[in-house]
Steps between C-alpha positions, in 0.01 A plus 500: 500500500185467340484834267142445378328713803461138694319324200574142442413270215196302634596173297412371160102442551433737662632728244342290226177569721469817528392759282752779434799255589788458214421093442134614495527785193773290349380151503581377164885607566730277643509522923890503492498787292243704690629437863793572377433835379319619795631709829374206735681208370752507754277465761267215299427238689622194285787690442651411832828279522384116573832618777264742702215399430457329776648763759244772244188301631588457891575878510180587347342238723656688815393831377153378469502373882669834597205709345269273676675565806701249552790540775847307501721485764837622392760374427316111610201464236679540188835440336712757408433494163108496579551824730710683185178398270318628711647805537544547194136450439396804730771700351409475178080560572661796683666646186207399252312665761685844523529469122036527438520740766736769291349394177150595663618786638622621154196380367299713755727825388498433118112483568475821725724702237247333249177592636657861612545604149 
């Protein structure tokens, strides 16, 4: 389970891109050392197994087409393993989901209990 309220890493240049990012306010340190110190390395991109990546990009792929509106007729248009991705894709934007709506609706209560005093 992602445990970083549904953050991800968005990759190496993108983080070296963009202001605010850890390899953009540490750029003369070494990249090893700052991914590795930071609560989104295990979901950095390049840091996925040359094993998965593979079944990684199809099941991002699928979840794109899904969100587009795609349809598939079960259980014909994918293999099993491409219907678990899958799944597992929705499951997981479900939970990071749930997990920005508590964490604005503390937000909204730490800033009514704020404003109150």
């Amino acid at each position: 389970m992602n445990l970083n309220d549904g953050e991800s890493c968005p990759g190496s240049q993108e983080c070296r891109d963009t202001r605010g990012m850890p390899l953009n306010r540490y750029v003369d340190d070494d990249e090893d050392k700052v991914c590795g110190g930071c609560a989104l390395f295990p979901t950095k991109p390049e840091a996925i197994a040359d094993e998965i990546a593979e079944h990684v990009s199809n099941a991002l792929a699928l979840s794109e087409l899904k969100r587009g509106g795609a349809r598939f007729d079960y259980p014909d248009a994918l293999w099993p393993h491409e219907w678990a991705a899958l799944n597992g894709m929705t499951r997981g934007g479900d939970r990071a989901e749930s997990l920005r709506q508590a964490r604005d609706r503390k937000d909204a209560k730490k800033k009514k209990r704020t404003q109150a005093k």
